[in-house]
VOTOR-36621 format. One record per residue (C-alpha): residue number from 1; residue in one letter; x, y, z. Coordinates in nm, 3 decimals, m for minus. Layout:
<node><seq>NUM</seq><type>A</type><x>X</x><y>Y</y><z>Z</z></node>
...
END
This chain:
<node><seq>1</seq><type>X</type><x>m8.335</x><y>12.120</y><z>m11.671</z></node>
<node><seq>2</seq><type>X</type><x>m8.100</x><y>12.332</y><z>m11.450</z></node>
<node><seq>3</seq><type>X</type><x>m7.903</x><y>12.428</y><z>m11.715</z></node>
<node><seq>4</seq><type>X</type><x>m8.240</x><y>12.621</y><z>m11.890</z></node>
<node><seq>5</seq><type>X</type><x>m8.214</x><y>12.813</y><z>m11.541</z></node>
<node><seq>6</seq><type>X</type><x>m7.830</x><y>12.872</y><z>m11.556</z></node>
<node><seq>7</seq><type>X</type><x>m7.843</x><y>13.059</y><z>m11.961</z></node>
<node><seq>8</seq><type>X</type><x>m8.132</x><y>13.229</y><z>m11.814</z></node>
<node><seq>9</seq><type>X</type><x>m7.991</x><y>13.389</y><z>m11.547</z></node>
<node><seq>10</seq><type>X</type><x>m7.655</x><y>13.434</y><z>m11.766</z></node>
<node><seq>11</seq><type>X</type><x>m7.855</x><y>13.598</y><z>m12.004</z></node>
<node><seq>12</seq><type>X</type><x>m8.051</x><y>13.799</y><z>m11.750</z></node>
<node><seq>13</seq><type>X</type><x>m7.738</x><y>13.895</y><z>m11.566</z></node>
<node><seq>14</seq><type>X</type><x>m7.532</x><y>13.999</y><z>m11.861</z></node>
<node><seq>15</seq><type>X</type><x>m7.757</x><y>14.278</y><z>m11.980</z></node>
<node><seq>16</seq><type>X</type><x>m7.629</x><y>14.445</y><z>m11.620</z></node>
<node><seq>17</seq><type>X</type><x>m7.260</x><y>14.329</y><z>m11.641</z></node>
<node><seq>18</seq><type>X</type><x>m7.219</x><y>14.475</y><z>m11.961</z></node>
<node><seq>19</seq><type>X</type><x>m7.394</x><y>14.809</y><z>m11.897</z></node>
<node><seq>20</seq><type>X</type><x>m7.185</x><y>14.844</y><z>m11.522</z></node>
<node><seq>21</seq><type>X</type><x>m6.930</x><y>14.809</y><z>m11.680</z></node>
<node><seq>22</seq><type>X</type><x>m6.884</x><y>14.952</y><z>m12.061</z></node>
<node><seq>23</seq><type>X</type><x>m7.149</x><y>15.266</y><z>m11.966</z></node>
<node><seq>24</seq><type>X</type><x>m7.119</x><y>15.331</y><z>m11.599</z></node>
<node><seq>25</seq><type>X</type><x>m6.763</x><y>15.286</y><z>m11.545</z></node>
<node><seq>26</seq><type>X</type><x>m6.585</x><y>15.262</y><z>m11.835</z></node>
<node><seq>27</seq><type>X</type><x>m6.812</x><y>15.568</y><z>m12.019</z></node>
<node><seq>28</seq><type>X</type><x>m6.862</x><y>15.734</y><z>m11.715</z></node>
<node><seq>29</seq><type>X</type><x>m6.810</x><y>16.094</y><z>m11.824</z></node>
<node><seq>30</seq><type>X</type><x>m7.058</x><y>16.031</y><z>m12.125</z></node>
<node><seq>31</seq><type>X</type><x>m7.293</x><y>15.865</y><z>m11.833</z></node>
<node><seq>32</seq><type>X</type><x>m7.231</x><y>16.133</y><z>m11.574</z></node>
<node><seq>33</seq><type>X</type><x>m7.326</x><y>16.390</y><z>m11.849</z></node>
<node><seq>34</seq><type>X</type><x>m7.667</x><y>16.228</y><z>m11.977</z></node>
<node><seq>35</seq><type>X</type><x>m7.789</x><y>16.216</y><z>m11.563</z></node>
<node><seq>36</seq><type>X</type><x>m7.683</x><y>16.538</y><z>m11.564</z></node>
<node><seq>37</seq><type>X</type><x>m7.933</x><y>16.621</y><z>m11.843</z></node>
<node><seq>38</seq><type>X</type><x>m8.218</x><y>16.411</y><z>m11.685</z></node>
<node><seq>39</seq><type>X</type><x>m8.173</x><y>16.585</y><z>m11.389</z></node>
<node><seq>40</seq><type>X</type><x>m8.062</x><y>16.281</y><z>m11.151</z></node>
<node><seq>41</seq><type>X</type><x>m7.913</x><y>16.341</y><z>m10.815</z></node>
<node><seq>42</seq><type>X</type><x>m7.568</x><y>16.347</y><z>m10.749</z></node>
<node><seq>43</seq><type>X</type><x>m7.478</x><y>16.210</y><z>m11.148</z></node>
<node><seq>44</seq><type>X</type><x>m7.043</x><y>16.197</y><z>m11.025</z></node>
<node><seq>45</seq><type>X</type><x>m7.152</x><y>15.979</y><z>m10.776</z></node>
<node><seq>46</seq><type>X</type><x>m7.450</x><y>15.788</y><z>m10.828</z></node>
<node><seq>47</seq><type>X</type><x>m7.304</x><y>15.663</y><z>m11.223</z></node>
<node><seq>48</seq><type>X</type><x>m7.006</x><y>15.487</y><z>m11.012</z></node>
<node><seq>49</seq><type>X</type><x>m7.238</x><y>15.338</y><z>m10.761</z></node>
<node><seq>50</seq><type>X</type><x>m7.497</x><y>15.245</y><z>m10.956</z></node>
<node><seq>51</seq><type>X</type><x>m7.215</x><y>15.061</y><z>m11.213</z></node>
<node><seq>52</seq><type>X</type><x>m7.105</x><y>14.886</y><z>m10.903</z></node>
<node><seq>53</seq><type>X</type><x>m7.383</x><y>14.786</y><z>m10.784</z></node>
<node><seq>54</seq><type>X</type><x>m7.541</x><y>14.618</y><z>m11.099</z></node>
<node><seq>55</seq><type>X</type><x>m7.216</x><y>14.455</y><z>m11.248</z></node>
<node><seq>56</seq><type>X</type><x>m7.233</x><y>14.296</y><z>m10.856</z></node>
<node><seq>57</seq><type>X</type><x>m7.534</x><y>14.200</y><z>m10.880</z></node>
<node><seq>58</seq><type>X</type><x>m7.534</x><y>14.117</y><z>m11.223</z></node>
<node><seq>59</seq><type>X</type><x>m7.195</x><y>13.821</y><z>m11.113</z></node>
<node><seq>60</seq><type>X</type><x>m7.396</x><y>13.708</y><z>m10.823</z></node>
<node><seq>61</seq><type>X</type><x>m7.667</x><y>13.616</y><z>m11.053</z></node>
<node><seq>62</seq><type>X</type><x>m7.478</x><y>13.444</y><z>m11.322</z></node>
<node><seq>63</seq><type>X</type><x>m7.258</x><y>13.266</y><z>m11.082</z></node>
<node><seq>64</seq><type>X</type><x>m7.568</x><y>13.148</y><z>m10.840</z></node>
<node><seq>65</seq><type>X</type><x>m7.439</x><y>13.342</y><z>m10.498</z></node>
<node><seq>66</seq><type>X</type><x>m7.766</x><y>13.456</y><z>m10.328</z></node>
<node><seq>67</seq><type>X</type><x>m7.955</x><y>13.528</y><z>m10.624</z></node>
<node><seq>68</seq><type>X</type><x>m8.233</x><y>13.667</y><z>m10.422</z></node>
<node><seq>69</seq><type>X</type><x>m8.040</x><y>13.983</y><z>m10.281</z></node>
<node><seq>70</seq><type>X</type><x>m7.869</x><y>14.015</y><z>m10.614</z></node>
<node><seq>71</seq><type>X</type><x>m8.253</x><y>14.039</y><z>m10.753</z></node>
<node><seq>72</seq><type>X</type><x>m8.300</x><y>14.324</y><z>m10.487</z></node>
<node><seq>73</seq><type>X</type><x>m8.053</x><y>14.510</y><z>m10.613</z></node>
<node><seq>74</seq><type>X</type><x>m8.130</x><y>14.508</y><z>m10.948</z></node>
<node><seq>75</seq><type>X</type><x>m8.440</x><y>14.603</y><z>m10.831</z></node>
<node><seq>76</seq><type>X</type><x>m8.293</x><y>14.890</y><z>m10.637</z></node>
<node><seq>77</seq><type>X</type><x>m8.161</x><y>14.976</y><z>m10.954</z></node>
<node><seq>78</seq><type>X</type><x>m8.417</x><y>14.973</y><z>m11.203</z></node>
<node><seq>79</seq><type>X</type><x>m8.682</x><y>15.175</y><z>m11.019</z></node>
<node><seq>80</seq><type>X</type><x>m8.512</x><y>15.511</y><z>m11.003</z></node>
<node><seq>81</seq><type>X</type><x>m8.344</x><y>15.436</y><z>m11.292</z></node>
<node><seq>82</seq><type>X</type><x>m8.708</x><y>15.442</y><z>m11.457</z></node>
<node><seq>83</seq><type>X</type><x>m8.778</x><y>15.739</y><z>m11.288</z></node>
<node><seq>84</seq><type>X</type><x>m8.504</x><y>15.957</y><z>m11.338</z></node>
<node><seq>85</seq><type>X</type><x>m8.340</x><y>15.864</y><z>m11.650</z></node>
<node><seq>86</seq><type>X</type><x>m8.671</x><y>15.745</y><z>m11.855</z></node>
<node><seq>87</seq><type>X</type><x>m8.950</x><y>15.988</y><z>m11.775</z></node>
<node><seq>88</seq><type>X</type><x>m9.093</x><y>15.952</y><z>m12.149</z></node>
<node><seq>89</seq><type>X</type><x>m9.399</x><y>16.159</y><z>m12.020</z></node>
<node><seq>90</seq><type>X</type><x>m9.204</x><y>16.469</y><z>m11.901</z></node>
<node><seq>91</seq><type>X</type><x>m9.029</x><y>16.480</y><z>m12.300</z></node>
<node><seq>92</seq><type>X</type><x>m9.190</x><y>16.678</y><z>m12.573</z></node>
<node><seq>93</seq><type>X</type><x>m8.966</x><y>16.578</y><z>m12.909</z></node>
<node><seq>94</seq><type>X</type><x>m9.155</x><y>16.264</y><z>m13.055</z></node>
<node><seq>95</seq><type>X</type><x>m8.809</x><y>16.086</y><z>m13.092</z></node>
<node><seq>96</seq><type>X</type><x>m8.667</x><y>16.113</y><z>m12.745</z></node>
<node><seq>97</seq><type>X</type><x>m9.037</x><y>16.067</y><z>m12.593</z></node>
<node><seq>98</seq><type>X</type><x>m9.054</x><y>15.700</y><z>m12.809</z></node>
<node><seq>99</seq><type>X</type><x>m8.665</x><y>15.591</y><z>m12.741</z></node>
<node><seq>100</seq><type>X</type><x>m8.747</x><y>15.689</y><z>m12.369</z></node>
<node><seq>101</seq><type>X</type><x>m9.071</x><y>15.486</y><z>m12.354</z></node>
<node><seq>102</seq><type>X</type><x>m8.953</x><y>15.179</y><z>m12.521</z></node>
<node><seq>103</seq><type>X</type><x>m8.635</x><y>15.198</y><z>m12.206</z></node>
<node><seq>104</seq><type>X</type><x>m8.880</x><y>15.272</y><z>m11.957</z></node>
<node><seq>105</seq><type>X</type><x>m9.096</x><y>14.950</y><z>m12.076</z></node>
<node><seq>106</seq><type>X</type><x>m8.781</x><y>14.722</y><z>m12.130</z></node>
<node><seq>107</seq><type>X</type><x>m8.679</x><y>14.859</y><z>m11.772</z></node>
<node><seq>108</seq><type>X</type><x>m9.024</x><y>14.737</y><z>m11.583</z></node>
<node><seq>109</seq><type>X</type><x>m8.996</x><y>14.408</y><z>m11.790</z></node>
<node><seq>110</seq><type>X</type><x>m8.663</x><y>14.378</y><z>m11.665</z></node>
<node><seq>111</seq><type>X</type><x>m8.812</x><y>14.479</y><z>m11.299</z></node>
<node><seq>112</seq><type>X</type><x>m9.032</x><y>14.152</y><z>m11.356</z></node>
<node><seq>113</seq><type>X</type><x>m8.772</x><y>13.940</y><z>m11.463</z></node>
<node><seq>114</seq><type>X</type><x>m8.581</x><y>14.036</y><z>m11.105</z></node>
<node><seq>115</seq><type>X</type><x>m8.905</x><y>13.982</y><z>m10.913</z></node>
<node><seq>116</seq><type>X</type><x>m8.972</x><y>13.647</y><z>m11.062</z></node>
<node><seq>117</seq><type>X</type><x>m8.550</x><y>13.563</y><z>m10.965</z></node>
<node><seq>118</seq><type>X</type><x>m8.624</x><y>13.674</y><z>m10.596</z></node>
<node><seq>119</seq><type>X</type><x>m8.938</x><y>13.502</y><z>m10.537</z></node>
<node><seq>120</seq><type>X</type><x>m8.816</x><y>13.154</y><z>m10.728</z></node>
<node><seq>121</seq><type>X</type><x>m8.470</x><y>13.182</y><z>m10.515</z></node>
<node><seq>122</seq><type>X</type><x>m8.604</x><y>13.308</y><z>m10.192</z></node>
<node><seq>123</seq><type>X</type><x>m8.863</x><y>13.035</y><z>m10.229</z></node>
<node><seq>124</seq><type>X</type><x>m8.665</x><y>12.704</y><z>m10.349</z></node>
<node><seq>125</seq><type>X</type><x>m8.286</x><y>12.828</y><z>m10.396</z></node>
<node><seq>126</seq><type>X</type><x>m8.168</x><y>12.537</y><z>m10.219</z></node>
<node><seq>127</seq><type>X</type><x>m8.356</x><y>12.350</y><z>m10.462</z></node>
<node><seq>128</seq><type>X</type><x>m8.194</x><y>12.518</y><z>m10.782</z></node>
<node><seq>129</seq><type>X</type><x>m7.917</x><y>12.362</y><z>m10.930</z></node>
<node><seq>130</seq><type>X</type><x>m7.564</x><y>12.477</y><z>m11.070</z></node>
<node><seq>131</seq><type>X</type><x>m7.463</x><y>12.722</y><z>m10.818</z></node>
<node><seq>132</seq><type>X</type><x>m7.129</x><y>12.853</y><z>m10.783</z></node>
<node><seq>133</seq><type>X</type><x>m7.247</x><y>12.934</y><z>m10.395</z></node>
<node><seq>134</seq><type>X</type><x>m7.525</x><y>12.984</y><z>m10.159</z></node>
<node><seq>135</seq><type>X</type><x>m7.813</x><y>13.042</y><z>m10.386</z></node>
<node><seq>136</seq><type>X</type><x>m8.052</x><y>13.232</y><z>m10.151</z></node>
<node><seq>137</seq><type>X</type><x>m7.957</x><y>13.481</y><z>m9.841</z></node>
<node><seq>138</seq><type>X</type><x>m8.311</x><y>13.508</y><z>m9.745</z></node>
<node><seq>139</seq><type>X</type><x>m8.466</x><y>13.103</y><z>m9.815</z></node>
END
C-alpha cells in the first residue's frame, strides 16, 4: 500500500508546487499587489520567500526527502498565510468575506493534512516506503 501514501503526498504536495510557482514567482507582481492590499509585511519580499519556501517543501514531499521538516514548513506557511491574507472576519462585502472564509477553512484543512505528514514521518518514516531519500530529519 505504499503507493496510496506516494499519490497522497503527490497530491498533497502539488497544491504548493503549483501555487510557488505559477502565483508567487511567476505572478509575483499580481501576488505582491494582493499582500499589499491585505496588509502583509514586507509583500516584495515575503511573495518570493514564501514561493520558495513552499515549492521546496512542496518537492521534498512528493519526492520523500525528510517529509517531516517539509511538513514544518508548510506549516510555517499556512499559519500567517491564514492570518494575513484570509482574515474573512475583518471583510465587510458578503463576496470577499465568503471567498475569504472558504481559503481560510481549506488553509487549516491543509494545516491538518501537514500535521498528520509530520507526525506519521517523524514517527515511522523509516518505515514508509518509496522514498526518493531520507524520509524523516527528526525520526
Amino acid at each position: 500500500m505504499d503507493w496510496v501514501l506516494v499519490l497522497g503526498r503527490l497530491l498533497f504536495a502539488l497544491l504548493f508546487v503549483q501555487s510557488g510557482l505559477l502565483f508567487h514567482l511567476r505572478g509575483r507582481q499580481t501576488a505582491i499587489g494582493y499582500s499589499k492590499m491585505m496588509g502583509a509585511p514586507a509583500p516584495e519580499l515575503t511573495v518570493v520567500l514564501t514561493g520558495l519556501q513552499i515549492v521546496v517543501a512542496g518537492l521534498m514531499i512528493a519526492l520523500g526527502i525528510w517529509v517531516d521538516l517539509a511538513a514544518l514548513l508548510i506549516i510555517a506557511f499556512l499559519i500567517p498565510t491564514n492570518y494575513w491574507m484570509h482574515s474573512y472576519w475583518k471583510m465587510d462585502d458578503p463576496d470577499q468575506k465568503q471567498m475569504n472564509s472558504i481559503q481560510f477553512w481549506k488553509n487549516a484543512a491543509l494545516l491538518g493534512g501537514a500535521l498528520i505528514l509530520f507526525y506519521l514521518y517523524q514517527q515511522f518514516g523509516d518505515e514508509t516506503g518509496l522514498n526518493v531519500g531520507p524520509p524523516s530529519l527528526f525520526g
